[in-house]
Chimera marker file (.cmm) of the C-alpha trace (Angstrom):
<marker_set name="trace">
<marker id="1" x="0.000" y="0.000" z="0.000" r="1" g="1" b="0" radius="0.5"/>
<marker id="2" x="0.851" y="3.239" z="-1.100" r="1" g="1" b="0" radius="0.5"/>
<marker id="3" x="-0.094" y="7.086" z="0.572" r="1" g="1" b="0" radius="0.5"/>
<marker id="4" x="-2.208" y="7.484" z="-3.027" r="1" g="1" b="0" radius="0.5"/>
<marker id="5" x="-3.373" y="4.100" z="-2.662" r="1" g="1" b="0" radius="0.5"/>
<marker id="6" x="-2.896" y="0.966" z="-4.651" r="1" g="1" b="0" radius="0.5"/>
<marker id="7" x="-0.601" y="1.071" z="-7.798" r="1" g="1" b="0" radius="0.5"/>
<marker id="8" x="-0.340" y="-1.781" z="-10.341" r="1" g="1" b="0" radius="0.5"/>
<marker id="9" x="1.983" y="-1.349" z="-13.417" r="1" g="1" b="0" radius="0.5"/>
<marker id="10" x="0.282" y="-3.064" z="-16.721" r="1" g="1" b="0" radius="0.5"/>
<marker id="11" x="1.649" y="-4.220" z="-19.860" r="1" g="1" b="0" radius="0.5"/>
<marker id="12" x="-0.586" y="-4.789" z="-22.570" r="1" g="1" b="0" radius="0.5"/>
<marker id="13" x="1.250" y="-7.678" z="-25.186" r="1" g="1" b="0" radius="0.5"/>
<marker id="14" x="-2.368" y="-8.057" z="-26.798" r="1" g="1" b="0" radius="0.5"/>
<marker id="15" x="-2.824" y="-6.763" z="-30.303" r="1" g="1" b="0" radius="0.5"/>
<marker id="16" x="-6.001" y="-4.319" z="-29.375" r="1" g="1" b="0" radius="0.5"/>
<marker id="17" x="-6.676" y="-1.783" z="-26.505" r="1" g="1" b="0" radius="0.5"/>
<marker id="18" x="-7.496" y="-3.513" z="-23.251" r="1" g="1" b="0" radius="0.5"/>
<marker id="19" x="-9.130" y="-2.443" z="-19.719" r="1" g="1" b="0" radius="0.5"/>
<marker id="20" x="-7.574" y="-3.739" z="-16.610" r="1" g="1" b="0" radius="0.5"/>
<marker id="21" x="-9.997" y="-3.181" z="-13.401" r="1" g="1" b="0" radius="0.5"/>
<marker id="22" x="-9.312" y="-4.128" z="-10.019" r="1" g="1" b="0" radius="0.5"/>
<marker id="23" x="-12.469" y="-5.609" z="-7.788" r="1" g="1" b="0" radius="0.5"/>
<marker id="24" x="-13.755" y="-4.250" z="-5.598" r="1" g="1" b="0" radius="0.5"/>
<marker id="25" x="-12.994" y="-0.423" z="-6.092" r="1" g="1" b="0" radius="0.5"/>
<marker id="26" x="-11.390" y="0.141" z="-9.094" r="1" g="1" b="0" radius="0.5"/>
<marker id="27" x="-12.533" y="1.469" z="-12.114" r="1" g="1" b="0" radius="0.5"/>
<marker id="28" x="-11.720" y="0.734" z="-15.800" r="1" g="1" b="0" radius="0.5"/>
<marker id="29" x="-8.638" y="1.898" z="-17.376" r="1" g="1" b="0" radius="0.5"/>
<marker id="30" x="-7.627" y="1.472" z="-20.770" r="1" g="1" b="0" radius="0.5"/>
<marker id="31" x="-3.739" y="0.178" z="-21.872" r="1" g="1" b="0" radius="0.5"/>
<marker id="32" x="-3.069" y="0.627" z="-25.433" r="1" g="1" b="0" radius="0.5"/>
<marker id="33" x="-1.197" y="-2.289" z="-27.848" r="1" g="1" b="0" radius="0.5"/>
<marker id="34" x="2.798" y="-2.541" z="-26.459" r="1" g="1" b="0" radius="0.5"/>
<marker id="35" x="2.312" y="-0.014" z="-23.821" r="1" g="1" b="0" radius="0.5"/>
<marker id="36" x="3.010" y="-0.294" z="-19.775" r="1" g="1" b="0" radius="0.5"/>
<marker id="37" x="0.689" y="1.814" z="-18.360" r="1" g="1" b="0" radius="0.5"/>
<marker id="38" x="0.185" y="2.567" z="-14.148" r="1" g="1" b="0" radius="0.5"/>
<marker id="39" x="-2.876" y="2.636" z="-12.354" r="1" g="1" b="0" radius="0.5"/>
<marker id="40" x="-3.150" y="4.110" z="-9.407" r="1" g="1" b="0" radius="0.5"/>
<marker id="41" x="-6.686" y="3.123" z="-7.382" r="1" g="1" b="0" radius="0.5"/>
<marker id="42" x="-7.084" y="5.128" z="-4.274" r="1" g="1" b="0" radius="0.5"/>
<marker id="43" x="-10.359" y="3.389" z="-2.736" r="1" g="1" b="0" radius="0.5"/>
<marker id="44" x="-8.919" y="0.040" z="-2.574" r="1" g="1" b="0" radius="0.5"/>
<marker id="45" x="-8.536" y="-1.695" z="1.092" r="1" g="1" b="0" radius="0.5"/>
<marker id="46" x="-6.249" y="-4.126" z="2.144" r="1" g="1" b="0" radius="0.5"/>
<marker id="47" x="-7.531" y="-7.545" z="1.628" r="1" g="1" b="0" radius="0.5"/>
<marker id="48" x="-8.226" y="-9.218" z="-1.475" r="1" g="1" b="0" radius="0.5"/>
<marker id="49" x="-8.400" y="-7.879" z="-4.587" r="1" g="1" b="0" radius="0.5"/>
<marker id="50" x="-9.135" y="-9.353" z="-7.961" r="1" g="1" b="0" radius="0.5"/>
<marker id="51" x="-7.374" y="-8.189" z="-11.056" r="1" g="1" b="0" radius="0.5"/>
<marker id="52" x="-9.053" y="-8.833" z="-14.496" r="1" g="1" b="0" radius="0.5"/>
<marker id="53" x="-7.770" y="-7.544" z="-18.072" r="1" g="1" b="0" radius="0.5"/>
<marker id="54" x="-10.482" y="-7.775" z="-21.086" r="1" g="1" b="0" radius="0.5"/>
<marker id="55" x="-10.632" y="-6.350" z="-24.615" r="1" g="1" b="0" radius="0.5"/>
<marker id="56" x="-12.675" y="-3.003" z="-25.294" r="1" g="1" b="0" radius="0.5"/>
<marker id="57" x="-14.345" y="-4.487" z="-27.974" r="1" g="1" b="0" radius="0.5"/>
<marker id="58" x="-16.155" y="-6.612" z="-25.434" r="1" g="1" b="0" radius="0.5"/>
<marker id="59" x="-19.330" y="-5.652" z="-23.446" r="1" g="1" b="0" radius="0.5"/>
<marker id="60" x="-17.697" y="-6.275" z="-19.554" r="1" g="1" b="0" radius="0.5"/>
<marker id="61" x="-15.140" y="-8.769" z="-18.217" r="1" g="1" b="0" radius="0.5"/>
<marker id="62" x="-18.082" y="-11.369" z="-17.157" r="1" g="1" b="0" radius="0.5"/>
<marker id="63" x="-16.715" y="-15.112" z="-17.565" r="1" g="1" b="0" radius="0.5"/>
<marker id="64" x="-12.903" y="-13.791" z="-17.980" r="1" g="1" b="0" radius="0.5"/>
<marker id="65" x="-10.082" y="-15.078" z="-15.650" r="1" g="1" b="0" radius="0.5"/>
<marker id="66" x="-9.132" y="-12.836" z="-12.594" r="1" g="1" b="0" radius="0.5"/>
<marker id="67" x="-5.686" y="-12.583" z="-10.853" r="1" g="1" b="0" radius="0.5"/>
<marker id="68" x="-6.327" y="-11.841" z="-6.966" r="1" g="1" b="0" radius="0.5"/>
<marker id="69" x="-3.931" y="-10.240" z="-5.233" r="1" g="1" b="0" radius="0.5"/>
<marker id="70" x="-3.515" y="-9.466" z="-1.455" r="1" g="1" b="0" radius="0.5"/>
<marker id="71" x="-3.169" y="-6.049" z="-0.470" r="1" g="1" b="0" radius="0.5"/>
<marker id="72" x="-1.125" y="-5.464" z="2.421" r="1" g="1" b="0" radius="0.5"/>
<marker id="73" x="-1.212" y="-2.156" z="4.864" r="1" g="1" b="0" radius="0.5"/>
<marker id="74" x="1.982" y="-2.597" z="7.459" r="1" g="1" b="0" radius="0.5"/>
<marker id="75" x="2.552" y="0.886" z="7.808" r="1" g="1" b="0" radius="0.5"/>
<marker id="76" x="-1.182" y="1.361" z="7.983" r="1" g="1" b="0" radius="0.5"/>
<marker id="77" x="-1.568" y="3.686" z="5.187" r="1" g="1" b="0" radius="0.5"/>
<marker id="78" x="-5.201" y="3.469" z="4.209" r="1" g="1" b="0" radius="0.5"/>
<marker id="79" x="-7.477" y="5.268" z="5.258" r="1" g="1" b="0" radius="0.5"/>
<marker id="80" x="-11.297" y="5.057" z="4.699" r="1" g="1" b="0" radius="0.5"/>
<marker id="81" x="-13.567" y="7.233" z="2.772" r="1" g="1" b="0" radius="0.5"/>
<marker id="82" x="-16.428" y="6.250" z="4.868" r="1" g="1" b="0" radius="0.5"/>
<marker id="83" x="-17.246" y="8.539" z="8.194" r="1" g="1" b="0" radius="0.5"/>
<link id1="1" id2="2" r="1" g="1" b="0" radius="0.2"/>
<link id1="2" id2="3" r="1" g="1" b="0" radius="0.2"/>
<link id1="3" id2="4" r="1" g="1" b="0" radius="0.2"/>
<link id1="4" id2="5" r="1" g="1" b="0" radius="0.2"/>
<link id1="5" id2="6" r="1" g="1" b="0" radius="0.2"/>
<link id1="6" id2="7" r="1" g="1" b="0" radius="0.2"/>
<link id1="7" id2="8" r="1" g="1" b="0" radius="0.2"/>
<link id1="8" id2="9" r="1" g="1" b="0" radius="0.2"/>
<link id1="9" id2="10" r="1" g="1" b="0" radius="0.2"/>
<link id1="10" id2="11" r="1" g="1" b="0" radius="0.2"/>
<link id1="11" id2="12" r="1" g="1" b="0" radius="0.2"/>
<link id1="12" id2="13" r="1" g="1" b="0" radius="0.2"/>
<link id1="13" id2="14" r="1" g="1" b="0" radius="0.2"/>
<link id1="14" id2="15" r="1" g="1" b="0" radius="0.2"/>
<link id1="15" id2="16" r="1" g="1" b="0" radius="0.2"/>
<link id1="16" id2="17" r="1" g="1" b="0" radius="0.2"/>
<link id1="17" id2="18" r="1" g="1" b="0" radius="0.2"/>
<link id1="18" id2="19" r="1" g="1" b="0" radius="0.2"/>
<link id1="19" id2="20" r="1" g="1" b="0" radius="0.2"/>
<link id1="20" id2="21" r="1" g="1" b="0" radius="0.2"/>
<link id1="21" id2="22" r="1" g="1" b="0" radius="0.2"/>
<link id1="22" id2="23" r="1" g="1" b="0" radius="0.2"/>
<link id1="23" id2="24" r="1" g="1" b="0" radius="0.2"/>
<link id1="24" id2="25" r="1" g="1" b="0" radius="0.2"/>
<link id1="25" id2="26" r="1" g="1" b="0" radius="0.2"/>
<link id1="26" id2="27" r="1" g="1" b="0" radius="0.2"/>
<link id1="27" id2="28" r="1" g="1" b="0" radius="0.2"/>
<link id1="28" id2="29" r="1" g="1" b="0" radius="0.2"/>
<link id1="29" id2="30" r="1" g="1" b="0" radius="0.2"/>
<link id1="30" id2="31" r="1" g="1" b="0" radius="0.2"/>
<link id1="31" id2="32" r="1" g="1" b="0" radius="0.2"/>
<link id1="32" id2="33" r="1" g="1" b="0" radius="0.2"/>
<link id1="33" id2="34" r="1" g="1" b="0" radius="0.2"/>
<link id1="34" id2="35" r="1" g="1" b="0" radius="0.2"/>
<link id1="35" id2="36" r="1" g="1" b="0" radius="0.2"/>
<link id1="36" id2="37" r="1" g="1" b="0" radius="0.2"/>
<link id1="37" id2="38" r="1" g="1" b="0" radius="0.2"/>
<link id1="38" id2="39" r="1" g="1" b="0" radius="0.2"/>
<link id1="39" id2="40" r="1" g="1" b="0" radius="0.2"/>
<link id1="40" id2="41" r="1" g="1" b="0" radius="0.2"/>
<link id1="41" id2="42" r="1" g="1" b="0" radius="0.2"/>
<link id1="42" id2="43" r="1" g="1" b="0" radius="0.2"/>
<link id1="43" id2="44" r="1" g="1" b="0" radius="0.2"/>
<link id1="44" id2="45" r="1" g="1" b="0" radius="0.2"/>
<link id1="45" id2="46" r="1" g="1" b="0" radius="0.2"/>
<link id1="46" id2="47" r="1" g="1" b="0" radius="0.2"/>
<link id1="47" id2="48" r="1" g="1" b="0" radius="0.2"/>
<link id1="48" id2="49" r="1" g="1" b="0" radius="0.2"/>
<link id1="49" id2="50" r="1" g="1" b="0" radius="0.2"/>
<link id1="50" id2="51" r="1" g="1" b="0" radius="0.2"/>
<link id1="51" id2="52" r="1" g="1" b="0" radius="0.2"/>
<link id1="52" id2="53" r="1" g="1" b="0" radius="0.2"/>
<link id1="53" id2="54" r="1" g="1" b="0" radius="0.2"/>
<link id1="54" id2="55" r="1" g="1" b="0" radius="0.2"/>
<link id1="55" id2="56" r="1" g="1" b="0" radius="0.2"/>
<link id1="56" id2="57" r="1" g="1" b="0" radius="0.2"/>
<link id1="57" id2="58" r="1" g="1" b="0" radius="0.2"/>
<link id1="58" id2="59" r="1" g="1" b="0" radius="0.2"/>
<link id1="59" id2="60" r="1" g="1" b="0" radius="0.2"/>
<link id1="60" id2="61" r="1" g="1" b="0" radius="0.2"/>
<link id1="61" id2="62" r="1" g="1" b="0" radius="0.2"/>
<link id1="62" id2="63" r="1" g="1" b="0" radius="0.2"/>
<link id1="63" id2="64" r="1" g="1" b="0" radius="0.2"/>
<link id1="64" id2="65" r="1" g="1" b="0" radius="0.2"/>
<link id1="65" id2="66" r="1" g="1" b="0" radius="0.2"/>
<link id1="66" id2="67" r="1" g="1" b="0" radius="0.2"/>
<link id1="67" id2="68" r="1" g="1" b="0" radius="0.2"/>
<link id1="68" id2="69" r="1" g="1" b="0" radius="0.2"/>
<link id1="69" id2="70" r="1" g="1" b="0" radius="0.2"/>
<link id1="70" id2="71" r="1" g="1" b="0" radius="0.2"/>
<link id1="71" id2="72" r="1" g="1" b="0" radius="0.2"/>
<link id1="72" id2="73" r="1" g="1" b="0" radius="0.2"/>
<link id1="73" id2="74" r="1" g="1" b="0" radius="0.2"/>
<link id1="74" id2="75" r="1" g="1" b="0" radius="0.2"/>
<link id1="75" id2="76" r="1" g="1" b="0" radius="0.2"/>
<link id1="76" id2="77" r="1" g="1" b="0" radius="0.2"/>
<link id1="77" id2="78" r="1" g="1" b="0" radius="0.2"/>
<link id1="78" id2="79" r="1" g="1" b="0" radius="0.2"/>
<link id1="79" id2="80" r="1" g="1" b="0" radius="0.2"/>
<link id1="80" id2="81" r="1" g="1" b="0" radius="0.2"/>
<link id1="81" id2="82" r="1" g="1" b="0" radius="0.2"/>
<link id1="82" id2="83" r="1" g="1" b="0" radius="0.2"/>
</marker_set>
């Protein structure tokens, strides 16, 4: 965990645009052919997060393989938009 919150670096080796989004919390992003783009994702928690990359051309990233990912907090960083 970050101070600006969660930051994944993303390489897109596909031959078309794809979106990466992190769940839950994170919205779409778009990586372009051969380019390493980074995300940053400030509402993400520690915990579990799932990481799924999909094609533009398709409708949403329903039925597509997810990479999860534990975010961890030692320092305590996060802090929670809720009050």
């Amino acid at each position: 965990m970050h101070p600006s919150g969660l930051h994944l670096l993303v390489t897109n080796e596909a031959q078309e645009p794809m979106y990466v989004i992190a769940i839950p919390g994170g919205s779409e992003r778009e990586v372009l052919p051969g380019q390493t783009s980074e995300f940053v994702w400030s509402g993400i928690q520690p915990g579990s997060v799932e990481v799924v990359c999909y094609p533009v051309s398709e409708p949403s990233h329903d039925g597509r393989a997810t990479q999860e990912l534990t975010v961890v907090d030692p320092d305590r960083l996060f802090t929670s938009s809720d009050v």
